[in-house]
C-alpha positions in Angstrom: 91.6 136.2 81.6 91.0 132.7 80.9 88.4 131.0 82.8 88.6 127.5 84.4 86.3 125.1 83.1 85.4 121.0 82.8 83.1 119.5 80.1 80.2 117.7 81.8 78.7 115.2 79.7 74.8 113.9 80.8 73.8 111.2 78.6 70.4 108.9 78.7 68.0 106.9 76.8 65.0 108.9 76.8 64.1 112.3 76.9 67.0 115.1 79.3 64.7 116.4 81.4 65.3 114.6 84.9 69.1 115.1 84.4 69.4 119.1 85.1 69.3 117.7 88.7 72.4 115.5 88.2 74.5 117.8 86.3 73.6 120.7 89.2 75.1 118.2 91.9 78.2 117.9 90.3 78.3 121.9 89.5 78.1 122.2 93.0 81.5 119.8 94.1 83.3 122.3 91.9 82.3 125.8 92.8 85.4 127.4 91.7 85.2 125.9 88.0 82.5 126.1 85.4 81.1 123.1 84.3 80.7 123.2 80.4 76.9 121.0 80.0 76.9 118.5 76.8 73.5 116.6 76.9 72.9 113.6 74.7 69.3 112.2 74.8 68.0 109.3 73.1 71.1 107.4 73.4 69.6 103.9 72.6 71.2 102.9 69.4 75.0 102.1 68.6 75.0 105.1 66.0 73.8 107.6 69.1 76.2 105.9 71.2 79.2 106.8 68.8 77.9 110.3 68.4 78.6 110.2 72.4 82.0 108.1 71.6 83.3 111.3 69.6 81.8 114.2 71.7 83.8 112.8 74.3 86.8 112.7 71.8 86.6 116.4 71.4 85.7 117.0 74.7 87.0 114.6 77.5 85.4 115.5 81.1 83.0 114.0 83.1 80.1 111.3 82.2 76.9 110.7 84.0 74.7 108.5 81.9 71.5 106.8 82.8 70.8 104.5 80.3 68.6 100.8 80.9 70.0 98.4 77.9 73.2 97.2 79.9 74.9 96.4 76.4 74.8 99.9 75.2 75.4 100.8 79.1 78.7 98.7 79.1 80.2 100.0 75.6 79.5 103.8 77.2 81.8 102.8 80.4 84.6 101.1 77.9 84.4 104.1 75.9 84.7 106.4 79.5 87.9 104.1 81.0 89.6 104.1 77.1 89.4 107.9 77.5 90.3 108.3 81.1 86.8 110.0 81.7 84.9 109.5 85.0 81.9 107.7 84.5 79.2 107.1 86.6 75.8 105.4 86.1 72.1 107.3 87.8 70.4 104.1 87.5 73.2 102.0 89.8 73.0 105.2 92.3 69.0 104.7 92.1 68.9 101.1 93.1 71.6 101.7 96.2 68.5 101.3 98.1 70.9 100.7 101.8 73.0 103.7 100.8 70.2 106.4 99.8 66.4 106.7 100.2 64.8 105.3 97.0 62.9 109.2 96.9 66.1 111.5 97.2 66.9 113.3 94.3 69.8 112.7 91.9 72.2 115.5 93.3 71.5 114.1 96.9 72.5 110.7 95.9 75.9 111.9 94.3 76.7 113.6 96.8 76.4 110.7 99.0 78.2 108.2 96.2 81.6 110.3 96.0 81.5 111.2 99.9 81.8 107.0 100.6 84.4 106.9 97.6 86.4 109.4 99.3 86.0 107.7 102.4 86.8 104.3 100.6 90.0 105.6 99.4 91.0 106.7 102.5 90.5 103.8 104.6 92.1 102.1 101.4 95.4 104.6 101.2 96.0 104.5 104.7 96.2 100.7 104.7 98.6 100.7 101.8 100.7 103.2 103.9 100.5 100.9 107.2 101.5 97.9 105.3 104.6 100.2 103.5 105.6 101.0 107.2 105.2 98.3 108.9 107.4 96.6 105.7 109.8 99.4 106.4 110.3 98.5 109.8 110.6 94.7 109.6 113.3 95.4 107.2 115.2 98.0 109.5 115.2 95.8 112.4 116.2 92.5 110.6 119.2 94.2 109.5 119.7 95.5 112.6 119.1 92.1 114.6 121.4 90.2 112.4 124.1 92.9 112.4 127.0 92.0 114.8 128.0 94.2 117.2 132.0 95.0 116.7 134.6 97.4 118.0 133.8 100.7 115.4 136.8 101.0 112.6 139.1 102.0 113.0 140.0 100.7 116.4 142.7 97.9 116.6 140.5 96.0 118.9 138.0 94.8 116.6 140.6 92.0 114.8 140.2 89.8 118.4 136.3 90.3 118.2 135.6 89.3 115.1 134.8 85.2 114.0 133.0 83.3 111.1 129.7 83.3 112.3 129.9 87.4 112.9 131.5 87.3 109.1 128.5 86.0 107.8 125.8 87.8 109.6 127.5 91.0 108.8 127.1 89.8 104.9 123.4 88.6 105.1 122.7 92.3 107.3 124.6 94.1 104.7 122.3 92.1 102.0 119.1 93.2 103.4 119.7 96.3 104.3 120.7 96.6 100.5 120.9 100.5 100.1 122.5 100.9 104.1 126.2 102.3 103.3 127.1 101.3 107.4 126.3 97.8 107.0 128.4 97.3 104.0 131.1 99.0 105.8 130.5 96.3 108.8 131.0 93.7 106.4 134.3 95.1 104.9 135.6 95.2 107.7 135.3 91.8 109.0 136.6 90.4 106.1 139.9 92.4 106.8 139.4 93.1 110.9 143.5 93.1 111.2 144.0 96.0 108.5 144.3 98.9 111.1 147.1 97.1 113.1 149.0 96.8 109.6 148.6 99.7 108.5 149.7 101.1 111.9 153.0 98.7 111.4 153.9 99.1 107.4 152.8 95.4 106.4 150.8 94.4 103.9 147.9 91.6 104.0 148.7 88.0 103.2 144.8 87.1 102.4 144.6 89.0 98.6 141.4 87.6 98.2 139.4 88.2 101.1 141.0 92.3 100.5 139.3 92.0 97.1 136.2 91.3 97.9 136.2 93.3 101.3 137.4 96.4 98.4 134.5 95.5 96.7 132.2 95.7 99.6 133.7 99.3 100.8 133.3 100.8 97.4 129.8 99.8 97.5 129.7 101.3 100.8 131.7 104.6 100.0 128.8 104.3 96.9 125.3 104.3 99.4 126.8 107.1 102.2 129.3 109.1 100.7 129.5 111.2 103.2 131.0 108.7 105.6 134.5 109.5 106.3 134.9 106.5 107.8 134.1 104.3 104.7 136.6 106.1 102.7 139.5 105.8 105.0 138.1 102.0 105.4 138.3 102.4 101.4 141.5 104.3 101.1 143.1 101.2 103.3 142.0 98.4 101.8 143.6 99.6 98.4 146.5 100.7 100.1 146.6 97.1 101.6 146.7 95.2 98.1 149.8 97.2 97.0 151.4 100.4 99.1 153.0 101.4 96.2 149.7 102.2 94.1 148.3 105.6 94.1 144.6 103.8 94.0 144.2 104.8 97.9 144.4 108.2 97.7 141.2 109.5 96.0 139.3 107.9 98.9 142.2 109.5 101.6 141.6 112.8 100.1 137.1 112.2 99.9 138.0 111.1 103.8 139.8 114.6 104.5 136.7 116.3 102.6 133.9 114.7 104.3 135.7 114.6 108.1 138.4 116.9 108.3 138.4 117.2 112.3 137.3 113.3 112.9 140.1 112.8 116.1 138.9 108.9 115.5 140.2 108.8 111.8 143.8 110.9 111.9 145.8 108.2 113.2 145.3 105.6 110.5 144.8 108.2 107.8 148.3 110.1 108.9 149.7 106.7 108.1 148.1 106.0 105.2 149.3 109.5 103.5 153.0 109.3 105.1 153.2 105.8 103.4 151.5 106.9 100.3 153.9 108.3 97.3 151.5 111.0 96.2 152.5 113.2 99.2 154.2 115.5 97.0 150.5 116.6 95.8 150.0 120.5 97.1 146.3 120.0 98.1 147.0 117.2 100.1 150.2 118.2 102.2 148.0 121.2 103.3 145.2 118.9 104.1 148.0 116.5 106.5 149.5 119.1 107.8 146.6 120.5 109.7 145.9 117.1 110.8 149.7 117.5 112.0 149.3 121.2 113.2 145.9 119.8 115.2 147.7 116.6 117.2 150.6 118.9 118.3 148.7 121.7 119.4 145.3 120.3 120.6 145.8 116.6 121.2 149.2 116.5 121.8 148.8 112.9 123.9 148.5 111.5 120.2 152.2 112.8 119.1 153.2 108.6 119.0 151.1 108.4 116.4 153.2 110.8 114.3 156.3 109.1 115.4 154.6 105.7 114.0 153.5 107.1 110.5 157.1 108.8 110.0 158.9 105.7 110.9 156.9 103.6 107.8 156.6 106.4 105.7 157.7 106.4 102.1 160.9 108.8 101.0 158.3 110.7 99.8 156.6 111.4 102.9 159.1 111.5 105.2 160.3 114.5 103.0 157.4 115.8 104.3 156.9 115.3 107.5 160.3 116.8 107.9 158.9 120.0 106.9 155.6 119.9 108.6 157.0 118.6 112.1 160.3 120.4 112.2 158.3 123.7 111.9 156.0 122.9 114.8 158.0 120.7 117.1 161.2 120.5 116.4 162.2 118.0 119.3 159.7 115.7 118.1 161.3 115.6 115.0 164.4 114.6 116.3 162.7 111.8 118.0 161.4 110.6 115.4 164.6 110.5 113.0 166.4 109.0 115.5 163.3 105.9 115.8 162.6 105.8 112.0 165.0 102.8 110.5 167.1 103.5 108.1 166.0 102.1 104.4 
């Protein structure tokens, strides 16, 4: 079995003896790996100091050097940092004379160096981490302060709250908070606060441009928290708004069925976003509206109007469909709702 094992590489001036000390100290941090001893003595010339230069080369590990001629002493460290080895100079740790007593013994006073580095580093790490938080923090709440406070989409009463100023905080909240799908979401939907109530009621938008760029700001939402059902029925409406007779709109419907099948909030806009839409003849999602259908009539029955108010703007298409699915669960409802529906 292979054993573990780090070069150690003791280097000085004059003669080795003196560094056995040194080289025990740092044996003794690693007690579970050997420590592979390469002693070069005499190092005071710059042929010696490549001999050093390509040991370490072959063998990369750790350097403990105690040389006096601060030239040779500086070319050592360069070599050390352009080889990614630890370096660390015996004569530096000698003359620490406020962190060691001048007497104490090479292993004593290495032990004591790398015990304050450790504690340097942690004093130094957990400062980098306050100042990460406390960044963190500033730039939850700044979103959160500038964000406005409006009705949650999709209910109808958000168009009357919504004005300018609540426009542009939403935008400069949704900036900051960058990667925050929710805020992005807020700001879609004050550009286009009426777009439930014309859904609801079949219209289409007037304002083009402010749907464009409030599409834009939803897909980046739908992009940051796709798991928001809410930002793709948001999403699905918003295309659906530009043009009801594109089939753009219902890749988002069908991610908002995936991602929040039983959200009570969401079925009445996104029953009439599928009964207008011309795609209802797709398999997958007539089974996914119809138990949205089969959930109003038989849990939430208070919400029946709701089916009534898709099936009256629904497309031929749909109402082919809603035929089916409400004639074979209420049949009287049905009949209601042929009888509202306007003829086209």
């Amino acid at each position: 079995m292979d054993q573990t094992y780090f070069h150690l590489h003791l280097v000085t001036d004059g003669v080795e003896e003196g560094l056995a000390s040194a080289g025990e100290a740092v044996a003794k941090l690693y007690p579970h790996v050997s420590a592979i001893e390469h002693i070069h003595a005499l190092v005071r010339s710059s042929d010696r100091l490549r001999e050093v230069g390509a040991a370490l080369e072959r063998n990369p590990g750790i350097v403990l050097y105690r040389i006096g001629d601060p030239e040779i002493a500086h070319r050592l460290e360069r070599k050390c940092r352009a080889l990614r080895c630890p370096s660390l100079s015996l004569l530096k740790l000698a003359s620490r004379g406020d962190a060691v007593e001048q007497s104490s013994s090479y292993g004593e006073m290495i032990s004591l160096h790398l015990k304050a580095r450790s504690r340097t580093g942690f004093r130094v790490g957990s400062a980098i981490f306050g100042i990460m938080l406390a960044a963190a923090s500033l730039w939850t709440l700044s979103a959160e302060v500038l964000r406005p406070r409006l009705a949650s989409f999709p209910a109808a009463a958000a168009a009357a709250a919504v004005t300018p100023s609540e426009r542009a905080r939403a935008e400069l909240a949704a900036k900051i908070g960058l990667v925050r799908g929710d805020l992005w979401a807020d700001y879609a939907m004050t550009l286009v606060p009426q777009l439930p109530q014309e859904i609801a009621k079949g219209g289409a938008l007037a304002t083009a441009g402010g749907v464009e760029v409030a599409r834009a700001a939803a897909e980046k939402a739908a992009s940051l928290a796709p798991h928001d059902s809410r930002i793709w029925v948001l999403l699905s409406g918003v295309a659906s708004a530009l043009d009801r007779r594109t089939s753009a709109s219902d890749g988002a419907l069908r991610m908002s069925y995936y991602t929040g099948p039983n959200e009570l909030a969401l079925m009445p806009l996104r029953l009439s976003l599928a009964a207008r839409s011309k795609t209802i003849v797709d398999a997958d999602l007539q089974l996914l509206v119809g138990q949205e259908i089969r959930t109003i009539l038989t849990r939430k029955p208070e919400m029946k109007n709701w089916i009534l108010l898709a099936y009256r703007n629904a497309s031929p298409e749909g109402k082919v469909f809603f035929d089916s699915a409400v004639g074979a669960l209420d049949p009287t409802l049905l009949t209601g709702a042929r009888a509202a529906a306007p003829a086209k």
